[in-house]
C-alpha positions, 0 to 999 in steps of 0.5 A: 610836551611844552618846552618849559615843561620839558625844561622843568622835567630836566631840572627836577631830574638833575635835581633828584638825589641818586642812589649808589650802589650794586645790584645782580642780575641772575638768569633762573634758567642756568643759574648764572649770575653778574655784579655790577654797580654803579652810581644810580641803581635806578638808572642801572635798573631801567638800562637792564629792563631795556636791555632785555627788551632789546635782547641786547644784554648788559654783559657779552657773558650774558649773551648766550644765555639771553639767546637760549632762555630770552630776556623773562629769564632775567631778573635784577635785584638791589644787593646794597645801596651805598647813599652814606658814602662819600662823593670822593670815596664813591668810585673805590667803595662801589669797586670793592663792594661790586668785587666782593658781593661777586665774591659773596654770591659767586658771580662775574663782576660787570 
């Protein structure tokens, strides 16, 4: 790749409009399942498919589950996308959002 491409694929990247909001990761085989949420579901996403890959789980909670069951057991699913919040009511809104879809789903915040 070219510098100027690579440059232009950086700008369009930092340019591109993020999508806040909490996802749940779920192990099939035992049930167990985590919140998390953070500022880029995309993002969030793309850290969770390489985490399974690497076997290197998001959470030390997940770790005997992804040695027992490997990384198909997994899946990640978007639970709500905030993208009509605030940038300064962002952090406190993804806390109590993450707390109570844990709450709602009976899982462990991440």
């Amino acid at each position: 790749m070219k510098t100027s491409d690579r440059k232009a694929a950086m700008a369009a990247w930092k340019e591109s409009k993020r999508r806040p909001g909490v996802w749940l990761v779920r192990c099939e085989a035992t049930g167990e399942a985590w919140v998390g949420a953070g500022r880029d579901l995309v993002a969030a996403r793309n850290r969770f498919d390489f985490s399974m890959r690497q076997g290197s789980p998001l959470h030390p909670d997940m770790k005997s589950a992804l040695a027992a069951h490997g990384g198909q057991a997994f899946t990640f699913e978007e639970v709500e996308s905030l993208e009509k919040i605030e940038e300064i009511a962002l952090p406190r809104e993804l806390k109590d959002r993450r707390a109570a879809a844990a709450e709602r789903l009976g899982a462990r915040a991440i």
